[in-house]
Backbone as CSV, one residue per row, in Angstrom:
resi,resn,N_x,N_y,N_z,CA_x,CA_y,CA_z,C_x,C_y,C_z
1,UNK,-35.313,269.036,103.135,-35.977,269.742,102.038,-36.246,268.751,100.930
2,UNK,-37.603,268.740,100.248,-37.654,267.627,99.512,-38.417,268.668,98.044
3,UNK,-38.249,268.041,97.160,-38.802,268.524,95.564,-40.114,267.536,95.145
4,UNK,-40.840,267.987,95.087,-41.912,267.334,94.665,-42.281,266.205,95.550
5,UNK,-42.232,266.305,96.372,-42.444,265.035,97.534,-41.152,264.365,97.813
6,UNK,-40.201,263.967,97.135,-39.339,263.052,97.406,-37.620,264.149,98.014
7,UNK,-37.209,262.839,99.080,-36.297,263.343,100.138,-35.336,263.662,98.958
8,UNK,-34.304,264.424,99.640,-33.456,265.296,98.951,-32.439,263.755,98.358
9,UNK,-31.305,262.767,99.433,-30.838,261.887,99.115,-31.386,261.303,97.670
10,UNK,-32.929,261.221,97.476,-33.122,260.670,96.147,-32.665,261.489,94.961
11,UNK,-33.348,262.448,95.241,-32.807,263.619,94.029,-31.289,263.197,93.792
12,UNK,-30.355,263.432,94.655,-28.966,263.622,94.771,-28.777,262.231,93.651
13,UNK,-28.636,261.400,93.632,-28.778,259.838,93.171,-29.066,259.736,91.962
14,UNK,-30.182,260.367,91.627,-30.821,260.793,90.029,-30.127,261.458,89.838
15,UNK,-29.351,262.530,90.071,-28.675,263.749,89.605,-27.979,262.990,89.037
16,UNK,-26.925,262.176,89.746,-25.459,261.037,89.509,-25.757,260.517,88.252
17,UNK,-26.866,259.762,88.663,-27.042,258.638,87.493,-27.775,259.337,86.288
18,UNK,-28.084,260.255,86.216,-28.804,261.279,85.038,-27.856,260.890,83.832
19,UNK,-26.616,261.470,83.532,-25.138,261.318,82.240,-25.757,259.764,82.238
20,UNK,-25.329,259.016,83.063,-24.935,257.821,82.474,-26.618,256.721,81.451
21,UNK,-27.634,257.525,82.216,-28.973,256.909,81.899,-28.906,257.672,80.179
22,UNK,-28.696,259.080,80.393,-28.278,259.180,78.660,-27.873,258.918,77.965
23,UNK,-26.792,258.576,78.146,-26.094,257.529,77.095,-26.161,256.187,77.029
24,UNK,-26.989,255.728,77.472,-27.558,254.516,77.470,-28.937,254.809,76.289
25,UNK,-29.924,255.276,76.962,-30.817,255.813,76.002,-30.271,256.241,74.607
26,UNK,-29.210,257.060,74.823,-28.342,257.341,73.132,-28.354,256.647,72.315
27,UNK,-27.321,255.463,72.890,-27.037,254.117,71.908,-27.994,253.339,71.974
28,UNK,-29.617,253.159,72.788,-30.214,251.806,72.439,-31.092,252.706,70.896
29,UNK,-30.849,254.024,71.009,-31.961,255.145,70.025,-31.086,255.085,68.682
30,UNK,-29.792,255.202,68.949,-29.007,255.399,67.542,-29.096,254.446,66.341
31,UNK,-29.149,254.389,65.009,-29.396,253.956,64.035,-28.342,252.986,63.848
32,UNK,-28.270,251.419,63.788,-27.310,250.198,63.182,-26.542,250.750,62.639
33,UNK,-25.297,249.905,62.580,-24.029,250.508,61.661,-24.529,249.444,60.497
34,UNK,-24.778,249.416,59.221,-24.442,248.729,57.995,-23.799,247.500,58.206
35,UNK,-24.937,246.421,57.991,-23.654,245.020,58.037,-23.014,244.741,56.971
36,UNK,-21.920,243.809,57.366,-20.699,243.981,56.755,-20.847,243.554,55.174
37,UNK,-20.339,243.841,53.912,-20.248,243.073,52.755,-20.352,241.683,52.865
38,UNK,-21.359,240.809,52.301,-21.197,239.501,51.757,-19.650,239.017,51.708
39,UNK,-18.713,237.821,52.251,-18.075,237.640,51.735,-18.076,236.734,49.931
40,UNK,-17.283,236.834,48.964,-17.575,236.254,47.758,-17.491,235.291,48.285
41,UNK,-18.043,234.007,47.112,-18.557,232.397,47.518,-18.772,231.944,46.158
42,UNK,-18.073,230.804,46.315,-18.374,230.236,44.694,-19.954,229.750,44.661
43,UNK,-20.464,229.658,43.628,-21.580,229.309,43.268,-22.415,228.039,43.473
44,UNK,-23.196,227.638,44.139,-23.806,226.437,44.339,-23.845,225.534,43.465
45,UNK,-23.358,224.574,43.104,-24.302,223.574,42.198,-25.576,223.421,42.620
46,UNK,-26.311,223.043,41.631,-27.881,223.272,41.459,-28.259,221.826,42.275
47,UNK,-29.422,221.748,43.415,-29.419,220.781,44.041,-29.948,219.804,43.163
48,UNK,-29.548,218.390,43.614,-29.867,217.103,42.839,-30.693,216.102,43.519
49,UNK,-31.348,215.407,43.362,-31.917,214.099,44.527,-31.178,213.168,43.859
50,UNK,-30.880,212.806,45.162,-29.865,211.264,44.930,-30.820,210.239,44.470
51,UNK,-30.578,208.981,44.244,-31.426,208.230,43.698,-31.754,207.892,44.913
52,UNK,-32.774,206.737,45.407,-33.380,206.080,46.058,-32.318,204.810,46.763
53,UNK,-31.800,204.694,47.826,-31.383,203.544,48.192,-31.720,202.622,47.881
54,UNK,-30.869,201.091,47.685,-31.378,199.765,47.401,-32.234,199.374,48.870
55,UNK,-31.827,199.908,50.013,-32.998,198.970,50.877,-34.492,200.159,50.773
56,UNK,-33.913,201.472,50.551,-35.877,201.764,49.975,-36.446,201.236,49.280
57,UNK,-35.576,201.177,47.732,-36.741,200.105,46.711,-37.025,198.792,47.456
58,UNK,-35.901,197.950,48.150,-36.735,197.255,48.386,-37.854,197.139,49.413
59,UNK,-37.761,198.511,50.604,-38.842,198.254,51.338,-39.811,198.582,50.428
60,UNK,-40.146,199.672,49.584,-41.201,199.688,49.203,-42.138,198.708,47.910
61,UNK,-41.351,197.961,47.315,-41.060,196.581,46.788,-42.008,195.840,47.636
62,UNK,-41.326,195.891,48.811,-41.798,194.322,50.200,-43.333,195.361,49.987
63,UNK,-43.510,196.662,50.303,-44.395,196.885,51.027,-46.004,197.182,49.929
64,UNK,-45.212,196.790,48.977,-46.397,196.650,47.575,-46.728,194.944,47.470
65,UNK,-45.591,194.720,47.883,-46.083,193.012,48.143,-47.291,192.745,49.146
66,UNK,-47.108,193.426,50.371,-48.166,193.201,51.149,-49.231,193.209,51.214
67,UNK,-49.627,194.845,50.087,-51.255,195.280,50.387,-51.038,194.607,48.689
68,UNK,-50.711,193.703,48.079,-51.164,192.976,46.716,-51.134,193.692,45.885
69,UNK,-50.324,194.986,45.619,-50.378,195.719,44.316,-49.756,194.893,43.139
70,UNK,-48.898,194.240,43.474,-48.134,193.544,42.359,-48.408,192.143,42.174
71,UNK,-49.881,191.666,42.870,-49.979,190.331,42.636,-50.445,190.183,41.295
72,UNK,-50.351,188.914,40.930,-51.034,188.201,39.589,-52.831,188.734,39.537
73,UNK,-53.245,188.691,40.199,-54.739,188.920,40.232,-55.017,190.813,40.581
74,UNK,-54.317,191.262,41.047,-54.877,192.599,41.135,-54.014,193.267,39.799
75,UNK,-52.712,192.856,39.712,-52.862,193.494,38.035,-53.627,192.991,37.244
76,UNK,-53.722,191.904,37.039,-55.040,191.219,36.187,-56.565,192.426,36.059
77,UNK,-56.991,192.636,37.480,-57.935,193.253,37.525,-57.312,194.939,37.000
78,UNK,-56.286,195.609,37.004,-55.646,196.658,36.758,-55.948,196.930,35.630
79,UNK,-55.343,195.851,34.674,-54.782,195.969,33.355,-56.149,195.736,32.319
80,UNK,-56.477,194.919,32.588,-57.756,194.405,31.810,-58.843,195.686,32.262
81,UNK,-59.017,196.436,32.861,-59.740,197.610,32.769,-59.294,198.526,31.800
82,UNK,-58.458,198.960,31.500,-57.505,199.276,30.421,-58.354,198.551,29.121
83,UNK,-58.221,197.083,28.645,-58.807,196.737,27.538,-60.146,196.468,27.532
84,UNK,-60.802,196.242,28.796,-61.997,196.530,28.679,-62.728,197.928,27.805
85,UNK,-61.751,198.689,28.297,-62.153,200.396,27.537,-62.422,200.477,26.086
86,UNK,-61.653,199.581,25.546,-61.356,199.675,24.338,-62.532,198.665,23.625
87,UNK,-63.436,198.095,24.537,-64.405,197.124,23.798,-65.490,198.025,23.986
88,UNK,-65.754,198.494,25.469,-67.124,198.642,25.757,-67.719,200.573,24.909
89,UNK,-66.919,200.780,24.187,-67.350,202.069,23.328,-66.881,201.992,21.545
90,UNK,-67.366,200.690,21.462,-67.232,200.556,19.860,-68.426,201.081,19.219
91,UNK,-69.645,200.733,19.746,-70.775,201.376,18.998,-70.193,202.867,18.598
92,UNK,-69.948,203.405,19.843,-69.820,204.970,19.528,-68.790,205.190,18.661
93,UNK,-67.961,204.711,18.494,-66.714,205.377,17.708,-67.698,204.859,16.804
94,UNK,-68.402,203.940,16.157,-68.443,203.647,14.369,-70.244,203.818,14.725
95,UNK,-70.666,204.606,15.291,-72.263,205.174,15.106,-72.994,205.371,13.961
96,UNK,-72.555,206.126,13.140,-72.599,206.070,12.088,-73.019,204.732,10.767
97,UNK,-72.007,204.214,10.964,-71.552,202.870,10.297,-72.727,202.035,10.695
98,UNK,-73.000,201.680,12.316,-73.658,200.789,12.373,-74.519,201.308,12.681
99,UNK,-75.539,202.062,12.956,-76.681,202.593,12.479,-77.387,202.885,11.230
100,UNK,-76.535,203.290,10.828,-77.104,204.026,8.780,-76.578,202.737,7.763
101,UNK,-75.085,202.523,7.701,-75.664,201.763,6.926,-75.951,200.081,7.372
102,UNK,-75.545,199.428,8.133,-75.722,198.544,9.268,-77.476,198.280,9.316
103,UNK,-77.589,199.538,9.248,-79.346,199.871,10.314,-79.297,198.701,11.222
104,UNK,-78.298,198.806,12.233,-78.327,198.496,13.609,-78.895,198.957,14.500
105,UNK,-80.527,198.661,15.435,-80.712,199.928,16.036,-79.842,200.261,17.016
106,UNK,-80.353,201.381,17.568,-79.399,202.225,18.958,-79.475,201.281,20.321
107,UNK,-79.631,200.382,20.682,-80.326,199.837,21.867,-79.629,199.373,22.742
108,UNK,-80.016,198.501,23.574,-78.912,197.925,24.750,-78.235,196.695,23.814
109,UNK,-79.165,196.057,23.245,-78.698,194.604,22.513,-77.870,195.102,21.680
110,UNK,-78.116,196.256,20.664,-76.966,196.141,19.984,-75.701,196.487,20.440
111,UNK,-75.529,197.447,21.521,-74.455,197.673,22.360,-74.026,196.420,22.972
112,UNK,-74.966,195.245,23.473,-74.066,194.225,23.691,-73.705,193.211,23.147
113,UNK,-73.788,193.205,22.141,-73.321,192.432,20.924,-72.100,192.654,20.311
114,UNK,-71.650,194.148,20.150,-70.965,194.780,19.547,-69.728,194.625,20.390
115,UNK,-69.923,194.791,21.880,-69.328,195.012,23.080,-68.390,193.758,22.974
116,UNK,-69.429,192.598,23.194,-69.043,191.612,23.120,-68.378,190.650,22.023
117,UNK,-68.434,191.178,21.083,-67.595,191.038,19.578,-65.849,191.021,19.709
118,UNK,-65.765,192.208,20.263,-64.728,192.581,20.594,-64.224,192.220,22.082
119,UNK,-64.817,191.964,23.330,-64.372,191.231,24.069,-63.884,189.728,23.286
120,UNK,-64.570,189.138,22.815,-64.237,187.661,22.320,-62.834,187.387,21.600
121,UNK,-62.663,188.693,20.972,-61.669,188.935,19.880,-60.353,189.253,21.321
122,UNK,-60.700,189.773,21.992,-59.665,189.814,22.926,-59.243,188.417,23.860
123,UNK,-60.094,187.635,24.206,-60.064,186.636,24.969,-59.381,185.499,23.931
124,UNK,-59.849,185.656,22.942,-58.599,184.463,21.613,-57.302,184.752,22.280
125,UNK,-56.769,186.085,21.866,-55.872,186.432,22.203,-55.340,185.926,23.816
126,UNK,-55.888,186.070,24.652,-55.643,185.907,26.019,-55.313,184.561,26.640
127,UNK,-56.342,183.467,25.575,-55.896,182.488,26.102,-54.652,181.732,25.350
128,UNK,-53.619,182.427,24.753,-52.583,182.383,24.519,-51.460,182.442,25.221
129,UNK,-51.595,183.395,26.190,-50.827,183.580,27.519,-50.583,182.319,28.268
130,UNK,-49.300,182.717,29.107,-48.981,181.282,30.055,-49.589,181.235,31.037
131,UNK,-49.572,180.254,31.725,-50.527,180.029,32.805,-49.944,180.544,34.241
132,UNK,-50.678,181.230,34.806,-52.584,181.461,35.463,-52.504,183.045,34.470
133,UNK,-51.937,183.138,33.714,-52.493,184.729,33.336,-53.545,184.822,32.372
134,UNK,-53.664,183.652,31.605,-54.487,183.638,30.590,-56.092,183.608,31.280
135,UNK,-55.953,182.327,31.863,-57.460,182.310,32.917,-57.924,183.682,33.327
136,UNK,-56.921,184.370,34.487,-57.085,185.462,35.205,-57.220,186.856,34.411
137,UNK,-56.917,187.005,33.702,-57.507,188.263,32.679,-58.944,188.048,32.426
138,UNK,-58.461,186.355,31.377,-59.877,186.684,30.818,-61.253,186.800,32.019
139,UNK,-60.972,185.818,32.977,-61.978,185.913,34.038,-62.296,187.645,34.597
140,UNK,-61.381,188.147,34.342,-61.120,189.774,34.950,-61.943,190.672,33.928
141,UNK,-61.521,189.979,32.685,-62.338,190.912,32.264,-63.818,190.826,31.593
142,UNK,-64.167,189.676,31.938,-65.222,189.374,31.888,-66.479,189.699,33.157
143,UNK,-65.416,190.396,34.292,-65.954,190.617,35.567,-66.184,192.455,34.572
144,UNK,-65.273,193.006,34.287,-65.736,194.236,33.917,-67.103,194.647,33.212
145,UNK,-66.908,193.387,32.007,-68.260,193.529,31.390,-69.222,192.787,31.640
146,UNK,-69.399,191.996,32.355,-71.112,192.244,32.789,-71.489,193.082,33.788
147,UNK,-69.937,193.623,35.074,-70.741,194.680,35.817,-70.684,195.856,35.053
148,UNK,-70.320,196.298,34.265,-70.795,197.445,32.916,-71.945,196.993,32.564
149,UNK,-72.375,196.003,32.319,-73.715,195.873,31.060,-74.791,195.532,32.382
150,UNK,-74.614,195.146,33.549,-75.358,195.372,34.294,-76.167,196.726,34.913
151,UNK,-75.405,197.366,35.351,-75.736,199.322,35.238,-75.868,199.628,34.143
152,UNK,-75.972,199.553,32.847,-76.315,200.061,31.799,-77.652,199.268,31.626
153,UNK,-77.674,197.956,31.984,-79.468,197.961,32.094,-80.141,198.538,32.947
154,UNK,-79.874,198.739,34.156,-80.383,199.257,35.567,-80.751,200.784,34.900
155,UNK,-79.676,201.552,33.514,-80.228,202.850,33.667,-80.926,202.731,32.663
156,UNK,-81.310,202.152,31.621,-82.086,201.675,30.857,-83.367,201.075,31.189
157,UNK,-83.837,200.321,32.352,-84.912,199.983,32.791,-85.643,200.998,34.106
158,UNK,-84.644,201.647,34.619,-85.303,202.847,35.724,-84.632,201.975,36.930
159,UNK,-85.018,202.923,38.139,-84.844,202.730,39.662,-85.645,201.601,39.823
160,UNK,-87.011,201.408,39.436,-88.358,200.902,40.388,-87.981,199.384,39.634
161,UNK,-87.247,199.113,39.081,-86.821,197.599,38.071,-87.030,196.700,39.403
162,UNK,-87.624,195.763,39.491,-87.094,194.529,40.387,-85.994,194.269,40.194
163,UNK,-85.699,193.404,41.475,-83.891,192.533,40.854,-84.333,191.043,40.401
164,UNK,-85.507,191.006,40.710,-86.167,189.589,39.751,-85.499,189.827,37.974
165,UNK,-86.241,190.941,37.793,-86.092,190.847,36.021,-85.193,191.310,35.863
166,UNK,-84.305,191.510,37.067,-82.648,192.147,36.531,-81.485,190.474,36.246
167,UNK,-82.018,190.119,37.269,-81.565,188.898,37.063,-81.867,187.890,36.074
168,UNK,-83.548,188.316,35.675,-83.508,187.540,34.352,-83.123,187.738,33.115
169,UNK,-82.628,189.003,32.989,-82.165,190.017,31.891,-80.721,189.591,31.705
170,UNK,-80.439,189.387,33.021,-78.800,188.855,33.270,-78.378,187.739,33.123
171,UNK,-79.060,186.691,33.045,-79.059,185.164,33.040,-78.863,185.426,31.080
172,UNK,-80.549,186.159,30.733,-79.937,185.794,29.092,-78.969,186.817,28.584
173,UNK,-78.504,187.553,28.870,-77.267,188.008,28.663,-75.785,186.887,28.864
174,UNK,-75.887,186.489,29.530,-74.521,185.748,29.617,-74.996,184.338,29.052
175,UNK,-76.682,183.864,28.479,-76.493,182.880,27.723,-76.240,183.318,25.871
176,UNK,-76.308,184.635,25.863,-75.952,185.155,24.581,-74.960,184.940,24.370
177,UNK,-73.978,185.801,25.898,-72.280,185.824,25.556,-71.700,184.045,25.426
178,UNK,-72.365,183.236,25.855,-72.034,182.206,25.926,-72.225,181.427,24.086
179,UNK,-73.233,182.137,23.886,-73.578,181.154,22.600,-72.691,181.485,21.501
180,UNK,-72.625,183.014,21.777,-72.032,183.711,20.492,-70.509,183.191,20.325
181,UNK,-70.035,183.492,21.933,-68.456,182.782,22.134,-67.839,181.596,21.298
182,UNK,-68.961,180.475,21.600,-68.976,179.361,21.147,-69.004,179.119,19.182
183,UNK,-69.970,180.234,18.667,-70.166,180.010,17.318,-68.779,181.213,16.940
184,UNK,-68.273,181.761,17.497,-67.132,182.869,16.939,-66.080,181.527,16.798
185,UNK,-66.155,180.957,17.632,-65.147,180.023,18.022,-64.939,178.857,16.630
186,UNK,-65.896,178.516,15.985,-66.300,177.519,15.565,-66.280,178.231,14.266
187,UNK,-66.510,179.534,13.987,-66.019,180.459,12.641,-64.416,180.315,12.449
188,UNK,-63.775,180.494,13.969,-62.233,180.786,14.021,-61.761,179.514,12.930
189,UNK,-62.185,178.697,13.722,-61.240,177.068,13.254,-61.908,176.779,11.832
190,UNK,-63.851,176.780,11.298,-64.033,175.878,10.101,-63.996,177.162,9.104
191,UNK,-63.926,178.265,9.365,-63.591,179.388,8.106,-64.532,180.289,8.003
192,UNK,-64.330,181.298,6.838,-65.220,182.323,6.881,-66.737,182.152,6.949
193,UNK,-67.057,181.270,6.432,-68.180,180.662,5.958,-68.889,180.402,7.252
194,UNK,-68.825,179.547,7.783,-69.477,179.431,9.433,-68.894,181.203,10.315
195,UNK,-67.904,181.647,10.057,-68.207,182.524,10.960,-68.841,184.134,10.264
196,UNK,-69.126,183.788,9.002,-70.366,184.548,8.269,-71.567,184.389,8.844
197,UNK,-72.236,183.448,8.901,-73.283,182.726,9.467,-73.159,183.109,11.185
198,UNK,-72.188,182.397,12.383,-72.392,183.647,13.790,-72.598,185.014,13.561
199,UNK,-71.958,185.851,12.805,-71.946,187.323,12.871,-73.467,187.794,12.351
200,UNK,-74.304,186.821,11.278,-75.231,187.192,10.800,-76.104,186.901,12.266
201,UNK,-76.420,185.321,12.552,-77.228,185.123,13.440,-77.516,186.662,14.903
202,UNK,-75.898,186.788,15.610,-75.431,187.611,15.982,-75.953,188.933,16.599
203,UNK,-75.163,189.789,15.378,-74.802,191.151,15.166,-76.232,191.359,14.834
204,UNK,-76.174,190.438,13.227,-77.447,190.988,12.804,-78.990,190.391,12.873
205,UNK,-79.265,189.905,13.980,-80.428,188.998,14.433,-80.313,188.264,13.240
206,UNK,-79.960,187.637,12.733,-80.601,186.799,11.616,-81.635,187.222,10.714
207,UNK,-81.410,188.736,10.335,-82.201,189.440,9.419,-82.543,188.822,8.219
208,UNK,-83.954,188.823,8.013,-84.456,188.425,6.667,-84.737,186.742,7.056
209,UNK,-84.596,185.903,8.102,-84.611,184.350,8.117,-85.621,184.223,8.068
210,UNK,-87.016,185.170,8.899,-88.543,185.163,9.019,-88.809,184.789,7.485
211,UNK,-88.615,186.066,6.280,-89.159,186.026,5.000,-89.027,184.118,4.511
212,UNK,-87.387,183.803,4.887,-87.334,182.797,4.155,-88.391,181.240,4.282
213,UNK,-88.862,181.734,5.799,-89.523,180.148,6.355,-90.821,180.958,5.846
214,UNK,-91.460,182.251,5.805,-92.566,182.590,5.267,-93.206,182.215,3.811
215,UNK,-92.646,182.838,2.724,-92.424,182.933,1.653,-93.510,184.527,1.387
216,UNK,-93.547,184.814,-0.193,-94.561,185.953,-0.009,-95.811,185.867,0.155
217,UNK,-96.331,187.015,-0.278,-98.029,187.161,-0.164,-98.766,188.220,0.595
218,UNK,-97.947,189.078,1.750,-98.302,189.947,2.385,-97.222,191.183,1.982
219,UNK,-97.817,192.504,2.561,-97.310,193.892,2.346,-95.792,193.559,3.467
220,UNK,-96.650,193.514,4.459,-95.413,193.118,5.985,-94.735,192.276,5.181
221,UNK,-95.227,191.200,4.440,-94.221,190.091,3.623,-92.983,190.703,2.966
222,UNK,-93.903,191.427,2.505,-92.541,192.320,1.160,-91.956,193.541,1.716
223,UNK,-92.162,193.710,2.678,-91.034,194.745,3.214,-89.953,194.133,3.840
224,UNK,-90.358,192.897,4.561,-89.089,192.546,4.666,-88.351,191.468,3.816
225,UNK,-88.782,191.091,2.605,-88.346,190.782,1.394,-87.357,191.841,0.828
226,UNK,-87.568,192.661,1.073,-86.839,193.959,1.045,-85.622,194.231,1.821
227,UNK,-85.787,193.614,3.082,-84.360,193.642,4.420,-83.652,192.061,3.580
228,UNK,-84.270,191.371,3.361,-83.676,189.872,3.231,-82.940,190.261,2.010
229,UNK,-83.544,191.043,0.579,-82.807,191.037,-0.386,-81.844,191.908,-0.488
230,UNK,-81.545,192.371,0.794,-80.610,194.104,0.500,-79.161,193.573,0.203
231,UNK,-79.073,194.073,-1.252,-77.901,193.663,-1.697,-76.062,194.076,-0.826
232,UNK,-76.632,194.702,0.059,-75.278,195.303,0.638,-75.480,194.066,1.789
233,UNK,-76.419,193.647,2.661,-75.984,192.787,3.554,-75.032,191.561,3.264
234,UNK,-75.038,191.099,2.596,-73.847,189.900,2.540,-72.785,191.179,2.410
235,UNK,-72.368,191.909,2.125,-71.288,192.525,1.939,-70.765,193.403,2.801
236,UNK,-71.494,193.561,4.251,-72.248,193.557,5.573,-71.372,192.760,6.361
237,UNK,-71.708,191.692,6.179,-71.465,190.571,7.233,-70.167,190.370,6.836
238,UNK,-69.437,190.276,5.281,-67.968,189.854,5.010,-67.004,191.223,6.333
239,UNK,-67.672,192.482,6.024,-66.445,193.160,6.632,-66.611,192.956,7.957
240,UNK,-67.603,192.488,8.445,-66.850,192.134,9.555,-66.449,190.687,10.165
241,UNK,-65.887,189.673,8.930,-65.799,188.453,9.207,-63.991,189.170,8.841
242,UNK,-63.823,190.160,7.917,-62.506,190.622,7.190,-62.009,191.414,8.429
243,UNK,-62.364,191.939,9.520,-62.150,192.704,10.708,-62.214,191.642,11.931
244,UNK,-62.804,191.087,11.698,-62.135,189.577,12.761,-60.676,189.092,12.551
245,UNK,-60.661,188.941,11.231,-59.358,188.432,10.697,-57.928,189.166,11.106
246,UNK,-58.713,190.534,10.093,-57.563,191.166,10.843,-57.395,191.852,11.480
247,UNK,-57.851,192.065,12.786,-57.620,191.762,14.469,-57.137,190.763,15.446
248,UNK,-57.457,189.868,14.670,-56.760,188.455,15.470,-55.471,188.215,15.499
249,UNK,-55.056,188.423,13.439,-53.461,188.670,13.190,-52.997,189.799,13.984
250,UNK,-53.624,190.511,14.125,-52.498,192.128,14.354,-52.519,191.606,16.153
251,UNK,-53.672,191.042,16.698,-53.089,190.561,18.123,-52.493,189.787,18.421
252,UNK,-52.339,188.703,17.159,-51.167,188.008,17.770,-49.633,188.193,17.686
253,UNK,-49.774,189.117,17.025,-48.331,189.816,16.212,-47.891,190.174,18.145
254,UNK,-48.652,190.863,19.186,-48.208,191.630,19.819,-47.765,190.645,21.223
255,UNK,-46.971,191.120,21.849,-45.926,190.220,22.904,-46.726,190.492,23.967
256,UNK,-46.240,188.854,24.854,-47.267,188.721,25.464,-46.614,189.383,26.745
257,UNK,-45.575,190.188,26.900,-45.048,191.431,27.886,-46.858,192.274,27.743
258,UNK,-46.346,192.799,26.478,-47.493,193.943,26.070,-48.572,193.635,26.478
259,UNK,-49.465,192.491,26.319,-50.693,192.258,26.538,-50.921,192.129,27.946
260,UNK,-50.201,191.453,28.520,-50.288,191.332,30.122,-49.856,193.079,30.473
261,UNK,-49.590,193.663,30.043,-49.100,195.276,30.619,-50.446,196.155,29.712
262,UNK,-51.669,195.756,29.110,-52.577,196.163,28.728,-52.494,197.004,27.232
263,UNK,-51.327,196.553,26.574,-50.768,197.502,25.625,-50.932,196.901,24.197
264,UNK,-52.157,196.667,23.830,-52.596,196.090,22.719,-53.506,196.700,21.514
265,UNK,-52.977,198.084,21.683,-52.939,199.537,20.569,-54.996,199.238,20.738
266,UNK,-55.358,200.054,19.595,-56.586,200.233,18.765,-57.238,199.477,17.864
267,UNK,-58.368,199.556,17.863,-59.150,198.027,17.004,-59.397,199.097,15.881
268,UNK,-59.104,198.288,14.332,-59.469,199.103,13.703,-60.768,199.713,13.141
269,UNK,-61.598,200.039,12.161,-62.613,200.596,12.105,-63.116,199.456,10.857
270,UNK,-64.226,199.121,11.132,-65.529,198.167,10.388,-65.274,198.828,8.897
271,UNK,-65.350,199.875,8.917,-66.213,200.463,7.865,-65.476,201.374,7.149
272,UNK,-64.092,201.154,7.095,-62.678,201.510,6.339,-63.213,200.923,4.649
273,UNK,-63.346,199.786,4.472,-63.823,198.997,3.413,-64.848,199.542,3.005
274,UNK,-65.356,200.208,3.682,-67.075,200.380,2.864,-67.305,201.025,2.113
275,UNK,-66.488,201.998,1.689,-66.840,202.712,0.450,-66.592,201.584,-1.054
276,UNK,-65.715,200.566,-0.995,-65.477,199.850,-1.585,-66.715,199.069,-2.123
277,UNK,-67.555,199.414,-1.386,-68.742,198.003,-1.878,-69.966,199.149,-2.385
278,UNK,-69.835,200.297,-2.588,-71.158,201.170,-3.151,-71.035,201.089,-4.368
């Protein structure tokens, strides 16, 4: 006799094992007992990082040695980007000053004049340093500013520029920086007086020299009889023979740790003095 298709022996078997399949099903269905209370635990100290092993610093020491982070020449190139910064945006901080009353125009020349004023004033300083650092800065940072004043002509002349007249633009550029170097130089050592005379030639083209080899007689004559006699230019050219001065002192005051680590503060401002002379 079978139930639903299957022989009786099976039934019998299921019957047996029926209790025990329930209580199996019971307990896998019944709800967790509550785990037990936390035991108490003293309190963590707050985690710390140990310092760095002596053979990490020094692998990573060796391993800055390798790719040249710490050589003489790639800090050179490091650091001197740093004081480059501080030359190549003087126009802008004193805009004002040397535009209005200056009447400096806005242009590339006067930006590299100005630029270069203050590079020079840094390179005194530099070649003070012991050797190879003095060379290697200044060479470094003389690499900054002409490839600065190079792209600043390139965006100043357009895309379609040859590299003919880029190069000739570039040749008298570095016979400027060369000349001016030379007459700053020659102010440093014979006194204010000669380096009145660079800053005029300079900064300020040699304003008013036309009138003097002219003499009068024309309108064009007497207008710039007018630039030649402007009583504020000599008084012009002193502040910034008085801002050479003292920039040179206040850089040499500073250690030559500092300067080689690029830390040779703020140049001060031209035109602090100038209310003094109205």
């Amino acid at each position: 006799m079978s139930f639903l298709g299957l022989p009786r022996s099976r039934l019998l078997v299921a019957a047996r094992r029926a209790p025990r399949l329930a209580r199996t099903l019971a307990a896998a269905t019944a709800p967790l007992p509550p785990p037990p209370p936390p035991r108490s635990t003293p309190a963590s100290p707050p985690h710390q990082r140990a310092p760095p092993s002596p053979t990490s610093v020094a692998f990573v020491k060796t391993l800055a040695k390798l790719f040249g982070y710490n050589s003489k020449s790639s800090t050179a190139i490091r650091e001197t980007r740093t004081l480059y910064a501080l030359c190549k945006d003087r126009e802008d901080a004193e805009a004002d000053f040397f535009h209005q009353e200056c009447r400096l125009p806005p242009t590339y020349q006067t930006w590299f004049q100005l630029t270069n004023l203050h590079i020079w004033l840094l390179t005194v300083r530099l070649r003070a340093l012991p050797p190879p650092y003095g060379r290697l800065y200044i060479q470094e940072l003389l690499n900054h500013f002409f490839l600065d004043a190079e792209d600043r002509m390139r965006a100043v002349l357009g895309e379609k520029v040859s590299e003919r007249v880029i190069r000739g633009y570039m040749k008298e550029m570095r016979d400027q920086w060369a000349g001016s170097g030379a007459s700053y130089d020659l102010g440093l050592v014979d006194g204010d007086q000669e380096m009145a005379g660079a800053l005029w030639r300079n900064i300020f083209a040699a304003k008013g020299a036309s009138v003097a080899a002219q003499g009068k007689g024309s309108a064009e004559v007497g207008q710039k009889s007018e630039d030649a006699l402007d009583a504020h230019l000599p008084s012009l050219v002193l502040l910034f023979v008085a801002h050479l001065r003292r920039e040179a002192k206040r850089l040499e005051q500073i250690s030559d740790e500092d300067v080689l680590a690029g830390k040779v503060g703020h140049f001060g401002l031209i035109e602090r003095e100038f209310g003094d002379l109205s």
